[in-house]
N, C-alpha and C positions, 0 to 999 in steps of 0.2 A: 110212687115215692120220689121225691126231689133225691133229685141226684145233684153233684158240683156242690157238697158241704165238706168244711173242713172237719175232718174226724181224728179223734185221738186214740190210739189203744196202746196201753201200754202192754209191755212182755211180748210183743208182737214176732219176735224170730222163731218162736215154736210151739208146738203143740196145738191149744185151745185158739190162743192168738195169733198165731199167723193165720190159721182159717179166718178167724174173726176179720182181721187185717185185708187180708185176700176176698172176701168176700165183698169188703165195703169197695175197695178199688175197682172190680167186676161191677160194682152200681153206679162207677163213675166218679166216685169221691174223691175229695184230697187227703189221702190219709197217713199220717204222721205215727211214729210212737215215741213215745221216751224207753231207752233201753242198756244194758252196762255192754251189749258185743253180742256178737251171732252176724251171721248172713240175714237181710231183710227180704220179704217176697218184692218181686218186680214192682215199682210206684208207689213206695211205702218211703217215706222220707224219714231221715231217722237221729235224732235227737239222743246224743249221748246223753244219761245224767243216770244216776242215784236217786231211785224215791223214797230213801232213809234222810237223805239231806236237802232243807228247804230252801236253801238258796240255789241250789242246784236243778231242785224242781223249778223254779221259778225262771231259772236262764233257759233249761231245755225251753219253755213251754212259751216264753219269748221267744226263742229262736223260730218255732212253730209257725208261731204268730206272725210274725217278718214274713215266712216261707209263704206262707199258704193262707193268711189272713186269719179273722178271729174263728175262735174253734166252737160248734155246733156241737159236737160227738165227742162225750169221751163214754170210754168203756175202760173202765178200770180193771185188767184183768192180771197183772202182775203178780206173781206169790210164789213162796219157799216153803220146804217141808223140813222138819228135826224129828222125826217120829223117836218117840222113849217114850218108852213107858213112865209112868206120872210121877212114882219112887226114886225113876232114875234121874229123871229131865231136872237140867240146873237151872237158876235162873238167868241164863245167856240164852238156853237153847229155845225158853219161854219167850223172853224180850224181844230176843232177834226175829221170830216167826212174829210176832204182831208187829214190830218196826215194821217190817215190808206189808204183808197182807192188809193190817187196819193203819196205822199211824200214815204207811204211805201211799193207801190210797185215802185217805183224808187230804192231804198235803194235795196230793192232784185235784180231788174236788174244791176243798178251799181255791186252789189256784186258778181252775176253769171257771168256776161261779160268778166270778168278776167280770168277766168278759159276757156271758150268758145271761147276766141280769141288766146289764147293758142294753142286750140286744131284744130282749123279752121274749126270747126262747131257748132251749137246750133242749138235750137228752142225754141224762148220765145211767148209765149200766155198767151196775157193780156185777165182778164175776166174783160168786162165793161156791160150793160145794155141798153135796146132799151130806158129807160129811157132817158140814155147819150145824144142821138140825136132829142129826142122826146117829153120830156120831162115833166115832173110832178108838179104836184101844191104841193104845202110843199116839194120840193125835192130840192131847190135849190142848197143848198152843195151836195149832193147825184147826180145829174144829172151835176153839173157842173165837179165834181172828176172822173166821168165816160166818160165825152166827150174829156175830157183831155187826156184818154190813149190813144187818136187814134193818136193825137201829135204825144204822148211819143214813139208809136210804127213806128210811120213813120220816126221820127228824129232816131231812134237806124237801123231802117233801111237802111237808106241814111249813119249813120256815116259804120256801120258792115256789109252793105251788101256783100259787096265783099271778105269777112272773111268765109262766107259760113253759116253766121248766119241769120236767118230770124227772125221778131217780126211782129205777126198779133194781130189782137182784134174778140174777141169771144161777140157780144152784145144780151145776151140772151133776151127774154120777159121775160111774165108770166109763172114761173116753179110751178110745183106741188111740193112743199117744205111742213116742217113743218110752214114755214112763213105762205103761200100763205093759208093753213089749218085753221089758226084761224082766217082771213077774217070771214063774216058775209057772209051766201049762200047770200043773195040778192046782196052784194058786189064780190061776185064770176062771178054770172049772170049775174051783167055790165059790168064787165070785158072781160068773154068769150062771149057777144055778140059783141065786139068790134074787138075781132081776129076772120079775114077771115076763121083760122082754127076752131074756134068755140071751142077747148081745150086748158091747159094750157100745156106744154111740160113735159114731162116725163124728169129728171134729166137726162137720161142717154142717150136722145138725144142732149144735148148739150156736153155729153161727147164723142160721135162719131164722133162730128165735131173737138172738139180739138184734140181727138188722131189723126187725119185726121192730122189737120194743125202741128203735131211735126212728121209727118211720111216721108219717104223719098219720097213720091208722091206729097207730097206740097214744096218740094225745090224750086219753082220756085215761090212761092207764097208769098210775103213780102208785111207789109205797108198795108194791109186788114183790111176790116171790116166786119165779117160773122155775120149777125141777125140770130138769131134761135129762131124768135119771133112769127113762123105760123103767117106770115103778117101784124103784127100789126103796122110797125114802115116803112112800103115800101115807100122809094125814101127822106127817113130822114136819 
C-alpha cells in the first residue's frame, strides 16, 4: 500500500477515529483531521472547524491543504447521538443529529471532491453504524443519519466513479469505546449475547478494514457496505 498520502479523518481525538487516525500515521501518512477540541494522537495535524458550518469546512480543509498538500483520504467519521424515544424527540434533537452525521459529512465530501477529481484519484470512507440498517429504539435521528450514508456513498460513486475515485461505508457494531464503558455490565451482557461474536470490536479492527478500503487493493471496490459488527446486523 503507498504510504506518504494526505489523509483526512474527521472526529479523530476518540474512540473509532483516533484508531482510524493512528492507524493511517503507523502506514506513514500525512494525516490531518477537522475537529471542535480534544487531545490529537501523536502526527495527526489538526484543523479546528465545525462540520455544521460551510465556510468553516472549507477554511479547515484549506488549511490542510497548505499543511500537508492535496488530500487523497478522507474518512468521514465524525457524529453525535440524542437518543429519545420517537414521541419524545423534538425537532432540534432530529435536525441537530443529521446536521453533523449526514449534512456534515456531505459538506466534507462536496469539499474533498474538488481536489480528488483534479487529481483522478481518491478514496472516501463513510463511517455509518449497524444501527443505520438495523436499527435502534431511541435512535431514530441517529439510525436514520447513518442509513443515509449508503445513499450518499453510492450516488458520489455513480457520479466519480470513472475519475478513479471510490466512496464505501464502513458500518461498525458494538465497539469497545470510552462510550460502550459506561454502559451498566448487565447492559453490556445483553448486548454481547446478541453478537454471534460474543465480543464487542476492538477500535482497531474497524480501522483495518478502512485502511483496507483507501488502499490500492480496494480499487475496484465502490458503493459498499462493510459491517464490522462480529454478526450482529447479517443480511440488514
Amino acid at each position: 500500500m503507498p504510504a506518504g498520502r494526505t489523509v483526512v479523518v474527521t472526529g479523530a481525538a476518540r474512540g473509532i477515529g483516533r484508531a482510524i487516525a493512528e492507524r493511517f500515521v503507523a502506514n506513514g501518512d500525512r494525516v490531518a483531521t477537522v475537529y471542535r477540541g480534544g487531545d490529537l494522537p501523536d502526527g495527526v495535524f489538526g484543523a479546528v472547524g465545525d462540520i455544521t458550518d460551510t465556510a468553516a469546512v472549507d477554511a479547515a480543509f484549506s488549511a490542510i491543504e497548505a499543511e500537508l498538500g492535496p488530500v487523497e483520504v478522507l474518512v468521514a467519521n465524525a457524529g453525535v447521538t440524542r437518543d429519545t424515544l420517537l414521541l419524545r424527540m423534538s425537532d432540534e434533537d432530529f435536525e441537530s443529529v443529521i446536521d453533523v452525521n449526514l449534512t456534515g459529512t456531505f459538506r466534507c465530501v462536496r469539499r474533498v471532491t474538488k481536489g480528488m477529481i483534479r487529481m483522478r484519484r481518491g478514496r472516501i470512507v463513510l463511517v455509518s453504524s449497524v444501527i443505520g440498517l438495523y436499527g435502534g429504539a431511541g435512535q431514530v435521528n441517529y439510525a436514520s443519519s447513518k442509513a443515509a450514508l449508503v445513499g450518499m456513498a453510492r450516488s458520489v460513486t455513480r457520479e466519480l466513479g470513472s475519475r478513479g475515485i471510490t466512496a464505501n461505508v464502513v458500518a461498525p457494531g458494538f465497539i469497545d469505546t470510552a462510550m460502550t464503558a459506561e454502559l451498566p455490565a448487565e447492559r453490556q451482557e445483553t448486548y454481547k449475547a446478541q453478537i454471534p461474536a460474543g465480543r464487542f470490536a476492538d477500535p482497531d479492527e474497524v480501522a483495518g478494514v478502512v485502511q483496507f478500503l483507501a488502499s490500492d487493493d480496494a480499487a475496484y471496490v465502490s458503493g459498499a457496505v462493510i459491517p464490522v459488527d462480529g454478526g450482529l446486523g447479517m443480511g440488514h
